[in-house]
ROLOLUM-399905 format. One line per 8 residues: their letters; for each residue x, y, z of C-alpha. Coordinates in pm, whole numbers. Layout:
! ROLOLUM-399905
a> X/Y/Z ~ ...
! end
This chain:
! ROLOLUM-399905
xxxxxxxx> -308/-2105/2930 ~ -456/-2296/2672 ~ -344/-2104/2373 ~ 37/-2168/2539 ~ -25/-2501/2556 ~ -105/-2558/2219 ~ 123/-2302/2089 ~ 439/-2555/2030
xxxxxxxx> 293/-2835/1892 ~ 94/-2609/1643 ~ 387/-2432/1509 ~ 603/-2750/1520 ~ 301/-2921/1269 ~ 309/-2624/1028 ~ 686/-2585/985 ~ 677/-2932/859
xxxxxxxx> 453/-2829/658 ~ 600/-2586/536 ~ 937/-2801/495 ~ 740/-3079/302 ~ 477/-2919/91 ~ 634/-2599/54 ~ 760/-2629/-256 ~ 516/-2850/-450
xxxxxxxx> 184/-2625/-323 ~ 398/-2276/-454 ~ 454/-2417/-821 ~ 71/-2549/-788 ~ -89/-2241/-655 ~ 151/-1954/-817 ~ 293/-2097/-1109 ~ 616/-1904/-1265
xxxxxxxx> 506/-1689/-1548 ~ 587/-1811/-1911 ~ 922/-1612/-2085 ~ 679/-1577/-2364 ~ 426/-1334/-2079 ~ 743/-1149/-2025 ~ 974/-870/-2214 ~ 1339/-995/-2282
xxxxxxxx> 1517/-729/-2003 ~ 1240/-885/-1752 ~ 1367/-1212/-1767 ~ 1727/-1147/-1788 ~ 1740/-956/-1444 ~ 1354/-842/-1282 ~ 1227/-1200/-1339 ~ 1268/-1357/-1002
xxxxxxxx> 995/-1684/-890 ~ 991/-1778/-587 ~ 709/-2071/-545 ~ 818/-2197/-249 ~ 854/-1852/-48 ~ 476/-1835/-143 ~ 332/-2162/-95 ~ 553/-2133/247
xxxxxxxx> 362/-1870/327 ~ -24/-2004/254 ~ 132/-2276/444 ~ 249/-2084/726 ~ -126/-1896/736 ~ -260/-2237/899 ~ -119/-2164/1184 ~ -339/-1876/1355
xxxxxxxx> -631/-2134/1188 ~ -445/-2457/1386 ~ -412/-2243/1723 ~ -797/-2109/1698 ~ -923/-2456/1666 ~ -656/-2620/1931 ~ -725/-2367/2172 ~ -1124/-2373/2137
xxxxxxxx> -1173/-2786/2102 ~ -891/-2766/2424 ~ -1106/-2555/2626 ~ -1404/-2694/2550 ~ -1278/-3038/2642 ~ -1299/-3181/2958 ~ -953/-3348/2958 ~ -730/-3244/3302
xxxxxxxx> -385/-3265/3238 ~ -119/-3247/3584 ~ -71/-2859/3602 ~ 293/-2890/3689 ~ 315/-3050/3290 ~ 96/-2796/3176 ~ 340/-2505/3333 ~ 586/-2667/3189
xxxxxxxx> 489/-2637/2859 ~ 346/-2314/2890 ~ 698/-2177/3022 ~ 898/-2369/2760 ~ 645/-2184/2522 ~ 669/-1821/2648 ~ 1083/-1891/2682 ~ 1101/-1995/2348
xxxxxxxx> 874/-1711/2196 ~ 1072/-1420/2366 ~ 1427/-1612/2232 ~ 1272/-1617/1934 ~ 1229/-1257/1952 ~ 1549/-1176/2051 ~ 1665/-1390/1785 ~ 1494/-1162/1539
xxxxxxxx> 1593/-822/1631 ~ 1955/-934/1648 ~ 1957/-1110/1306 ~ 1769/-767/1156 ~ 2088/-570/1236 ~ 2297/-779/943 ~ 2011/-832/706 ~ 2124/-759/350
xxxxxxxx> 1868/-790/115 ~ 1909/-877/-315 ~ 1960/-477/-353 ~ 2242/-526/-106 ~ 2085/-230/119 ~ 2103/-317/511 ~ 1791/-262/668 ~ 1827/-215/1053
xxxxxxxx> 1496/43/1103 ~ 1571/-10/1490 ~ 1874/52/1594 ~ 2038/-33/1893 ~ 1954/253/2087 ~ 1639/270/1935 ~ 1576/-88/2135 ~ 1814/7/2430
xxxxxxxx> 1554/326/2525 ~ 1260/110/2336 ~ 1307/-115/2673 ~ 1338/185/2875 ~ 929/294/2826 ~ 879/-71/2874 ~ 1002/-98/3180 ~ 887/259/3285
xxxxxxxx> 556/140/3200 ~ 577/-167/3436 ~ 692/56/3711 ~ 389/266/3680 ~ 142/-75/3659 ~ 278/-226/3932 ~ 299/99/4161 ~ -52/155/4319
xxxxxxxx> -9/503/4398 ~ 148/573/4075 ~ -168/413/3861 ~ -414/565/4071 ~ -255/921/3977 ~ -210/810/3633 ~ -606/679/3611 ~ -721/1002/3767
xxxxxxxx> -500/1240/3500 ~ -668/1029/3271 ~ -1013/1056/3350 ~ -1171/1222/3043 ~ -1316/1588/3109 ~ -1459/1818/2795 ~ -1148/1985/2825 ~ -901/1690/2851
xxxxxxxx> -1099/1532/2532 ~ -1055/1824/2309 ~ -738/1876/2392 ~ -633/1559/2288 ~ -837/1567/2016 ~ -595/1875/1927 ~ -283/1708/1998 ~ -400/1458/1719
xxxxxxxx> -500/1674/1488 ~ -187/1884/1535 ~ 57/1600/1554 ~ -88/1442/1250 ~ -50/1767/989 ~ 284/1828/1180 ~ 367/1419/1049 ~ 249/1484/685
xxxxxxxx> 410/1798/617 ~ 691/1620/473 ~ 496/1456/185 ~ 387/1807/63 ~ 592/1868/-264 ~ 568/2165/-539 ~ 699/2105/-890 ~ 1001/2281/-777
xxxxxxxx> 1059/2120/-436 ~ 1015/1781/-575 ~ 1384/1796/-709 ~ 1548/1795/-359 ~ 1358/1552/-223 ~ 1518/1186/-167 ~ 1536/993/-480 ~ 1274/711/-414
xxxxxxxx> 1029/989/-375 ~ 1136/1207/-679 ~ 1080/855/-913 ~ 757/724/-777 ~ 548/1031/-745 ~ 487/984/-1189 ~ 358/666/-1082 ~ 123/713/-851
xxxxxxxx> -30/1021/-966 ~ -84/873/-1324 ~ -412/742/-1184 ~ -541/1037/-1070 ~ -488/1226/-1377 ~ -580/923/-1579 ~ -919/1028/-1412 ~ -867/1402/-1491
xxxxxxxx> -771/1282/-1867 ~ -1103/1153/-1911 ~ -998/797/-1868 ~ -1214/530/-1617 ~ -1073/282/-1428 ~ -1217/-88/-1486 ~ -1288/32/-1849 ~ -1003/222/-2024
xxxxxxxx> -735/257/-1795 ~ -553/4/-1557 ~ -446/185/-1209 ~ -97/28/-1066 ~ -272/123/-678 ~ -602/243/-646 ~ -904/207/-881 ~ -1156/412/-664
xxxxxxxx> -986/675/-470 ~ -865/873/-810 ~ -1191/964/-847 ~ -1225/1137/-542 ~ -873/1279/-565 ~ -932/1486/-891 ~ -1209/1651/-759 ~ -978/1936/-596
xxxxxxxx> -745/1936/-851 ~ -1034/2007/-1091 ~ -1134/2291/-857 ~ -792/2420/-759 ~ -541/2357/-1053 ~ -372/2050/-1152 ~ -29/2110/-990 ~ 179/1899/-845
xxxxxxxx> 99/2075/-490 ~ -280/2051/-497 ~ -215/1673/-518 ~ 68/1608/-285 ~ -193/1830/-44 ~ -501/1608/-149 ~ -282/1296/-90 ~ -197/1396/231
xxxxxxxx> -553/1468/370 ~ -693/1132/254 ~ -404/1047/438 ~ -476/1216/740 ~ -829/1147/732 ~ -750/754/760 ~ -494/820/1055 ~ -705/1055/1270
xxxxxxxx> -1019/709/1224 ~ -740/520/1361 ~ -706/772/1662 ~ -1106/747/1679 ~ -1044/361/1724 ~ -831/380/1961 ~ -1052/615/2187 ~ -1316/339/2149
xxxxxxxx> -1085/26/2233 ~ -902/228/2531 ~ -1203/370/2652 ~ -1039/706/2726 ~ -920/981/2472 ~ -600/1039/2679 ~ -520/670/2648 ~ -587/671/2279
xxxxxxxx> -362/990/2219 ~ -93/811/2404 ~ -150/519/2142 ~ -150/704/1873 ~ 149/909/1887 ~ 357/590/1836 ~ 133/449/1580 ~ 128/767/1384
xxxxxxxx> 517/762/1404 ~ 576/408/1316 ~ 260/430/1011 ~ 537/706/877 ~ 879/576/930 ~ 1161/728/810 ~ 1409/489/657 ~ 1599/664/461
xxxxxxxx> 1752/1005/493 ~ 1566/1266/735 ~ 1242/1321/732 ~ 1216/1677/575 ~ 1394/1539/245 ~ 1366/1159/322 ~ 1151/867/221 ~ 842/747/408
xxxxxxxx> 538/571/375 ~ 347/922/390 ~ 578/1013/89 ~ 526/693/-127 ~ 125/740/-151 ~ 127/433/-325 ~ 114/288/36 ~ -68/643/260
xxxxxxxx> -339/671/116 ~ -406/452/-180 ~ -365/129/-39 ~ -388/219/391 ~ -675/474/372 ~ -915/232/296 ~ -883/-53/528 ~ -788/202/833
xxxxxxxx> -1113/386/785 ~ -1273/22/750 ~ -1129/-65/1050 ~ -1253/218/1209 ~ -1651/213/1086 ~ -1571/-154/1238 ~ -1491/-88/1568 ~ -1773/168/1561
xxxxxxxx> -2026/-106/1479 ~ -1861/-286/1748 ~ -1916/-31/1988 ~ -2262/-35/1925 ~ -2403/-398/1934 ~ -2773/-329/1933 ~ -2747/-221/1596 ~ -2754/-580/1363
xxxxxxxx> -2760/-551/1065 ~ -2403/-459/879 ~ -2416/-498/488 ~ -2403/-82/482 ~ -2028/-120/630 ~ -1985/-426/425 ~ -2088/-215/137 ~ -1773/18/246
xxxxxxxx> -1541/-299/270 ~ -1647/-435/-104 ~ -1571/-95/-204 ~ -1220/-137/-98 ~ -1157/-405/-230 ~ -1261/-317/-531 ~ -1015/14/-469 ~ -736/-226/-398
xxxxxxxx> -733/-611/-385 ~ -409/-661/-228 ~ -520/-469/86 ~ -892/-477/18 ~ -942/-822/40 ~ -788/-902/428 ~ -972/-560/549 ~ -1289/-742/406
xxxxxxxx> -1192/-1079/533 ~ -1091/-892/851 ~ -1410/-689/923 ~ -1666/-1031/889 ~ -1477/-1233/1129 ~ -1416/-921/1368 ~ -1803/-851/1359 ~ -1859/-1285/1397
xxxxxxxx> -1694/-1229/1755 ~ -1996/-995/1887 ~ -2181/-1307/1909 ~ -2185/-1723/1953 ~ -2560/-1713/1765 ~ -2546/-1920/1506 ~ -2862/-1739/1345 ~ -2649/-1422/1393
xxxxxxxx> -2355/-1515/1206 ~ -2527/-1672/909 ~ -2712/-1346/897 ~ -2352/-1164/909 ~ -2291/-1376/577 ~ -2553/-1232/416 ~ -2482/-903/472 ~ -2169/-966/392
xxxxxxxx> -2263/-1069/66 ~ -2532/-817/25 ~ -2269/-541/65 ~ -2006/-705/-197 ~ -2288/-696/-417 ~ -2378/-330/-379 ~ -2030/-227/-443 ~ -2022/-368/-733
xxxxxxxx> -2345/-268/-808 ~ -2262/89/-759 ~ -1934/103/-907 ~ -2110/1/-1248 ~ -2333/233/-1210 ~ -2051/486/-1234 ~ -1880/349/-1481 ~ -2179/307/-1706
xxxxxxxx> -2252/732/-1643 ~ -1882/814/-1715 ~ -1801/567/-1997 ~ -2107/386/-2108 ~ -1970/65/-2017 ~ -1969/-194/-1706 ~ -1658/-272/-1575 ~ -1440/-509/-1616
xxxxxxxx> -1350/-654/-1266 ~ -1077/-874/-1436 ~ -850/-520/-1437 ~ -780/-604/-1062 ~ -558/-891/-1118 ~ -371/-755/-1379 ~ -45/-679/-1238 ~ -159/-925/-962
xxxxxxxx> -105/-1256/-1170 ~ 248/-1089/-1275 ~ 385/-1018/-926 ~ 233/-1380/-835 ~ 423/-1536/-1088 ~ 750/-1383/-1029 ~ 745/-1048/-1154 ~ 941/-800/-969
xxxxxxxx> 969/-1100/-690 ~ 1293/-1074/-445 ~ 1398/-1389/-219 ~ 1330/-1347/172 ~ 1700/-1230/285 ~ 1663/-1523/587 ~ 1388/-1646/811 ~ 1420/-1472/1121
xxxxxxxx> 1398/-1102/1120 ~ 1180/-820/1164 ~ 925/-1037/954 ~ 905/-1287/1118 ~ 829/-1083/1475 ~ 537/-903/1259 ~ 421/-1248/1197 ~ 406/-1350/1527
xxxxxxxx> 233/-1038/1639 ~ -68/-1084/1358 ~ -50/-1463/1538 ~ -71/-1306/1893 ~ -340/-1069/1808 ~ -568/-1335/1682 ~ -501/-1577/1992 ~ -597/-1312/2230
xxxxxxxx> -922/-1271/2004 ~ -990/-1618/2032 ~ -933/-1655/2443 ~ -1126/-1344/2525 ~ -1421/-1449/2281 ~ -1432/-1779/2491 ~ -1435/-1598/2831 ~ -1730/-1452/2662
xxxxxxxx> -1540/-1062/2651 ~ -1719/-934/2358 ~ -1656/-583/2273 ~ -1456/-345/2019 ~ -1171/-474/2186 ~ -1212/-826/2116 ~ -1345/-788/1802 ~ -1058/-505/1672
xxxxxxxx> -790/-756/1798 ~ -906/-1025/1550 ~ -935/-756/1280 ~ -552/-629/1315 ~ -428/-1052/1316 ~ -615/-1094/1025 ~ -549/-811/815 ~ -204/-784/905
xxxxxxxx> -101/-1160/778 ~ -301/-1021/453 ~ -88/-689/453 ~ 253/-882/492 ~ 216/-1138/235 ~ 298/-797/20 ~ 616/-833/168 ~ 693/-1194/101
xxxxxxxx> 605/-1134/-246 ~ 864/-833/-318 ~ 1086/-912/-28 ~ 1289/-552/-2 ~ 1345/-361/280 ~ 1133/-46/115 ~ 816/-315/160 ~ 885/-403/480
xxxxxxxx> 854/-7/535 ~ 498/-81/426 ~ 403/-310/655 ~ 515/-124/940 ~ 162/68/989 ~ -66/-300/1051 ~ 202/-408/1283 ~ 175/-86/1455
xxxxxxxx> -229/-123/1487 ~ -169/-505/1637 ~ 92/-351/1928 ~ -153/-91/2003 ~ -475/-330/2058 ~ -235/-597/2261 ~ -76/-287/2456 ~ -443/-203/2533
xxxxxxxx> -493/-572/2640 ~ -160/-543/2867 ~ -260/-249/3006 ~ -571/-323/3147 ~ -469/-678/3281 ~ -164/-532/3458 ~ -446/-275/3601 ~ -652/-538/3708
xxxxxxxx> -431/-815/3849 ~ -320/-647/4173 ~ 47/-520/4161 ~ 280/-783/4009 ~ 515/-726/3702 ~ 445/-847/3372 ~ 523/-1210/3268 ~ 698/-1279/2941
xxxxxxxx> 477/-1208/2675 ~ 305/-880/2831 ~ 660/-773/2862 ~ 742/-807/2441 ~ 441/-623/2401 ~ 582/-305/2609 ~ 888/-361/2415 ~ 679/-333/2102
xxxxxxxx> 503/-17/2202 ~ 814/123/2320 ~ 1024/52/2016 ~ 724/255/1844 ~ 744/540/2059 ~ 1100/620/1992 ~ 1019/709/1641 ~ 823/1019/1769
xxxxxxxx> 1197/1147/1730 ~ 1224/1118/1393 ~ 949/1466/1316 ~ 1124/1711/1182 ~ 1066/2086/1282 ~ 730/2260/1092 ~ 994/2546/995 ~ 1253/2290/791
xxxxxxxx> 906/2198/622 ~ 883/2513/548 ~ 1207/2636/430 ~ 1171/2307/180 ~ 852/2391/32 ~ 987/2773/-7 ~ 1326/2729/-145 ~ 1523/2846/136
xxxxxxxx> 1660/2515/188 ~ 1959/2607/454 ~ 2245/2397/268 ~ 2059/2096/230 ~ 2237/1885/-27 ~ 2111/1900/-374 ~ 1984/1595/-535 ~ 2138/1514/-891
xxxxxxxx> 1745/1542/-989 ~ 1619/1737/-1278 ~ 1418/2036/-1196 ~ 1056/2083/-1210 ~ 1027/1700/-1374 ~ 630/1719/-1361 ~ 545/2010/-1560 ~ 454/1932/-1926
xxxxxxxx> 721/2100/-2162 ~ 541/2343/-2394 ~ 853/2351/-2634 ~ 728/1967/-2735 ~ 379/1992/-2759 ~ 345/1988/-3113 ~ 566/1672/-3117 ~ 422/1495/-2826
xxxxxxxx> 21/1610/-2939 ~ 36/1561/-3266 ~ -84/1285/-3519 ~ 4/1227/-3820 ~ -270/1219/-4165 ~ -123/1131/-4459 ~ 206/1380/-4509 ~ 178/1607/-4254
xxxxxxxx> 104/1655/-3854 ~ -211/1825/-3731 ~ -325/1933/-3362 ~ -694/1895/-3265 ~ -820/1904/-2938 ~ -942/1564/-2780 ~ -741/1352/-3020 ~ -606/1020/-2910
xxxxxxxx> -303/951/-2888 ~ -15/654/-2638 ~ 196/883/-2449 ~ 434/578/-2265 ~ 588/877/-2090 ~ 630/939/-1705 ~ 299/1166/-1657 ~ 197/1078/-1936
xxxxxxxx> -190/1132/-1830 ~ -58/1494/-1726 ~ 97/1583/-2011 ~ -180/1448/-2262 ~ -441/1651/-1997 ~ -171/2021/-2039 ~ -199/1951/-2440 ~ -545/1883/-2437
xxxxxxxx> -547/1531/-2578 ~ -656/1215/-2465 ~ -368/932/-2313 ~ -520/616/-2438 ~ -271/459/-2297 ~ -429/206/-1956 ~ -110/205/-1828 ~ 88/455/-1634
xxxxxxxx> 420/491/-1847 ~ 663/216/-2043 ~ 810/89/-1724 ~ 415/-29/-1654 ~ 420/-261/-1984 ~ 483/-584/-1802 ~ 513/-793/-2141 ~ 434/-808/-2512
xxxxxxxx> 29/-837/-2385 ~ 5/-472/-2228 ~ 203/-326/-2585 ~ -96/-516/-2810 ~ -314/-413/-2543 ~ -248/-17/-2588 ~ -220/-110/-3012 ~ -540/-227/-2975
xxxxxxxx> -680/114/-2765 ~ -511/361/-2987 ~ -700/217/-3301 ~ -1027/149/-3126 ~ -1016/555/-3004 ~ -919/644/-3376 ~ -603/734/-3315 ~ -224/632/-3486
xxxxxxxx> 25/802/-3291 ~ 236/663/-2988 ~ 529/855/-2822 ~ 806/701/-2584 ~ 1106/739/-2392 ~ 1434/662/-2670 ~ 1641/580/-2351 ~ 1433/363/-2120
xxxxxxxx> 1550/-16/-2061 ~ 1164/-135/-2163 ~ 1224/70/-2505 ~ 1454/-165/-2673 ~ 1211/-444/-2650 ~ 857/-236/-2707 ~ 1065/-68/-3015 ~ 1103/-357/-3204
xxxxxxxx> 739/-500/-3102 ~ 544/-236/-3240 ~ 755/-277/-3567 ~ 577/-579/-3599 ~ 224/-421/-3542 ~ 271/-210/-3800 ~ 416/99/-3675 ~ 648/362/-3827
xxxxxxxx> 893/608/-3702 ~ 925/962/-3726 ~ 1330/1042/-3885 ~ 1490/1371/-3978 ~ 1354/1293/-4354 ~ 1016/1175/-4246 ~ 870/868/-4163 ~ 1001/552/-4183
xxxxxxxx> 920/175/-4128 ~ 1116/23/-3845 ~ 1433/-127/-3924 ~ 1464/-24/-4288 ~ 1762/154/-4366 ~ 1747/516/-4290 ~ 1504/464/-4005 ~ 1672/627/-3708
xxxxxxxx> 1404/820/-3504 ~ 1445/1164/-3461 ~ 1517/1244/-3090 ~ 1352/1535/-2939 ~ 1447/1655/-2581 ~ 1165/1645/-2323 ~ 1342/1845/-2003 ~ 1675/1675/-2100
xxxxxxxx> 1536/1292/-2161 ~ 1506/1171/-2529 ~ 1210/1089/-2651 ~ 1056/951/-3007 ~ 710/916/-3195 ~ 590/690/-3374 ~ 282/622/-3645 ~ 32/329/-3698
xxxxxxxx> 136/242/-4105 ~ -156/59/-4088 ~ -419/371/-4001 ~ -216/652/-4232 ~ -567/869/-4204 ~ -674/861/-3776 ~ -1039/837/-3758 ~ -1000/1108/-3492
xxxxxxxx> -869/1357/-3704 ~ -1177/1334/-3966 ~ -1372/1597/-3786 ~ -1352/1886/-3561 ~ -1078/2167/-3640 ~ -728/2067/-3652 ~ -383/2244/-3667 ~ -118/2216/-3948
xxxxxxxx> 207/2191/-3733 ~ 468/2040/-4013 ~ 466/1796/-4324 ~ 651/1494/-4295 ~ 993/1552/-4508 ~ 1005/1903/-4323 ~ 976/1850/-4001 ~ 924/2135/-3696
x> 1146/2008/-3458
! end
């Protein structure tokens, strides 16, 4: 009651707020970048601030703070209001919270966002048979006879818990399939997935290339998991398949801990399979197309695994310590949680936040929870610890933390940025849920209910609102997509929560808010129907694709061309072009890192490909690599947006191009760069004037390939 009570006049303070202060606090906190940080296309059209969406949303974050401290000063108060006044509130609360709801889903149907692509994700009849399981769910709660069968088909037996340990398994490989891709299949897959893949593999073969994150190379999602990820394509070949596969199994890996937390939250492994089904399903939503050639979350691993497998298998070694409150101390898992931040900040850091205040609800010691902050602290500091110590084996040097706010600062000060399409939609219900999550946390930690439960409730709130200000930054319905999996872990914890009360409570049907949370679990379990059959999986990955349309995709876009290695490899001494093995060279090419690791040279390049140079610092920052390594050769895209404005920059560091008749300063007449075909896109090298002789090329053997005025290709 108490957390009703105070619900309205909280939220009615912070939208104030949020009216008044909005504004000034966004161009305070996340001030635009400078045109001078930016390239000239950027600002023209990708260049998008939006200070008050963000200070709105800091803003908006003291909310679940306002309702904690409401709720706990209220109940610890010995104020007695009339209880017909307190109803009335309460009621006027729940009303307008399920209107507001309502509101939402209907206003989600229209949403058009700045690409101009509607994003409904539940349909209609998706919410039509969503209420269905809700109310089918009610009618088994409030039935006696009905729950008592249900509790007793529940009641876990050896063979009940490996089955459903089966189902998991099965149902999660089953889910995945469809992110498995072969350098042939990848050009019938759904666009989105055909142009990200270069992207976020470029880490893990950064790693393969000989490159380290936090010293040499800056990864656009994960700094720590590439490491682990080229291990089997080291072992297994460095194909396109054994890293789709490796992809998927960190992916799996983090699910199948989220089906482990359930089991401890529900209590039963039959009521955690029933949970995770929809989770799994909603983690892996299919927006656009079908699922066998579509685009998911599970496809874009940007998202599964590189920025979800970390905090899910946090959350899970949470609710594990949870589960087990004799043991105290806890900087081991907080070593795991600095660890993932340091993997990924934008994720990392509300998992981290998340995990100390889920383990500060085990107890109301105050000795406790000061010791909690020093593990806490003793665990960030053996991450770090240990991720210098790998760095300093690899590459000799400690690592420079600063590399995880590189492309943070840009998308905080308007890079990439897209306006909220309106206030109330899916968001917002998302939101609310984190909100909902965290209240429950706080009223069952004053009725003293400690427990995995308790504590996991307050972890899903809290990392959620972390999770979704990814969405308010780059406000498109593809990131919405991403946000999809936290707001799935929040239903399932306040389903559990439902559940249990409706069990409890003698047969009655569910008041207002127990009802949106069957309607949130429900919703999830219709997208169960979106797996596709194993065999269309199948027939994809084997080329027997059944008439499925053919994308207007290149073919086989990820394997290095062999008929340009001696133009993409080579660097240039003096007159002529020479091979070596291990030489340096800036390949600002899609798989770039791939390419350089087929030709056997070294990518100096930190960044993934040109679309990764941000502004006029990242091109003097991969200048200034290429010289330090010894090298004077960089190759790009001729056709690329970004190349019109990195062309003419590197003319002013000094660089060269290669013509028809040799090489040429740029600008000067006669200084069109030759284009050579790289699997149908142009592409064009050019040479450091100021380094004619590359310190790499002064020893070792090396390869003649061509002289400058009579050139091989």
């Amino acid at each position: 009651m108490a957390a009703w009570f105070v619900a309205l006049p909280c939220t009615t303070l912070v939208a104030l707020l949020v009216l008044l202060l909005a504004e000034p606090l966004g161009h305070l906190a996340f001030p635009p970048l400078s045109p001078s940080a930016l390239l000239p296309w950027e600002i023209s059209g990708y260049f998008q601030p939006e200070p008050q969406e963000e200070g709105g949303y800091v803003l908006a974050l003291l909310l679940p703070c306002l309702l904690v401290l409401a709720t706990v000063s209220l109940t610890r108060s010995r104020l007695r209001l009339p209880r017909r006044m307190v109803l009335a509130v309460v009621s006027t609360a729940r009303v307008a919270t399920l209107l507001l709801v309502v509101i939402c889903l209907i206003r989600q149907q229209s949403l058009r966002y700045l690409s101009d692509v509607g994003a409904r994700y539940f349909t209609p009849a998706t919410l039509i048979a969503g209420g269905g399981v809700a109310v089918v769910i009610a009618v088994v709660m409030r039935s006696g006879s009905i729950r008592q069968r249900v509790a007793s088909a529940s009641h876990e037996t050896s063979g009940r818990r490996v089955g459903a340990i089966a189902t998991a398994v099965v149902a999660t490989v089953l889910w995945l399939l469809h992110a498995i891709n072969t350098d042939a299949s990848i050009a019938r897959t759904y666009l989105s997935v055909w142009y990200n893949l270069p992207f976020t593999a470029d880490d893990t073969f950064a790693v393969l290339n000989g490159l380290t994150p936090f010293v040499d190379v800056a990864p656009l999602y994960a700094s720590l998991w590439p490491f682990l990820a080229a291990v089997p394509l080291a072992l297994f070949g460095k194909t396109l398949l054994v890293f789709t596969l490796t992809m998927c199994a960190l992916s799996a890996t983090a699910l199948l801990a989220v089906f482990d937390l359930l089991r401890r939250v529900s209590g039963t492994v039959t009521g955690a399979l029933a949970l995770y089904l929809p989770f799994l399903a909603t983690s892996l939503f299919t927006g656009h197309g079908t699922q066998a050639y579509g685009y998911t979350m599970g496809t874009y691993f940007g998202i599964f695994p590189l920025r979800y497998a970390g905090p899910l298998l946090l959350a899970a070694l949470t609710a594990r310590k949870l589960d087990r409150p004799g043991e105290r101390s806890a900087w081991p898992l907080f070593a795991v949680a600095g660890l993932v931040v340091l993997n990924n900040a934008n994720f990392g850091v509300p998992a981290f936040a998340a995990t100390l205040i889920a383990l500060g609800t085990r107890t109301t010691d105050a000795g406790a929870r000061l010791r909690l902050i020093r593990d806490a602290a003793t665990g960030a500091l053996l991450a770090i610890l240990a991720l210098s110590c790998l760095t300093l084996v690899r590459a000799g040097s400690l690592p420079d933390l600063g590399q995880m706010t590189t492309y943070t600062r840009y998308f905080a000060g308007g890079y990439a940025a897209a306006p909220l399409p309106g206030l109330f939609g899916l968001h917002l219900i998302f939101f609310m849920t984190y909100v909902a999550a965290i209240a429950v946390a706080v009223v069952r930690f004053r009725e003293r209910t400690f427990g995995a439960l308790t504590g996991m409730l307050a972890w899903s709130g809290v990392f959620g609102l972390g999770a979704l200000s990814y969405f308010v930054a780059e406000s498109g319905p593809h990131w919405l997509k991403a946000n999809f999996s936290a707001w799935g872990l929040a239903i399932c914890m306040l389903t559990v929560v439902v559940v249990r009360r409706l069990a409890t409570t003698g047969p009655r049907w569910p008041d207002l808010p127990e009802v949106a949370v069957l309607f949130g679990i429900g919703v999830m379990a219709c997208s169960v129907a979106q797996l596709s059959a194993p065999w269309t999986q199948a027939a994809r990955l084997t080329g027997d694709h059944r008439g499925a349309p053919r994308p207007n995709l290149p073919a086989n876009p990820y394997v290095p061309d062999p008929a340009t290695r001696t133009f993409v490899a080579s660097l240039a001494d003096g007159d002529a072009f020479y091979l070596r093995h291990g030489a340096p060279v800036a390949l600002l090419l899609y798989n770039g890192h791939r390419i350089a690791d087929a030709y056997g040279v070294v990518n100096v390049s930190p960044y993934a490909n040109i679309m990764s140079l941000f502004g006029p610092s990242f091109v003097r920052t991969v200048v200034a690599h290429l010289r330090r390594a010894g090298g004077n050769t960089i190759v790009m895209p001729s056709s690329e947006l970004p190349s019109q404005d990195v062309y003419p920059l590197l003319a002013g560091l000094g660089f060269g191009v290669v013509t028809r008749d040799g090489l040429a300063p740029i600008g000067e007449p006669g200084s069109e760069p030759l284009r050579v075909s790289m699997r149908g896109e142009p592409i064009i090298k050019l040479v450091d004037l100021h380094v004619p002789h590359p310190r790499a090329l002064q020893s070792g053997d090396r390869t003649l390939v061509g002289r400058m005025r009579q050139s091989p290709w």
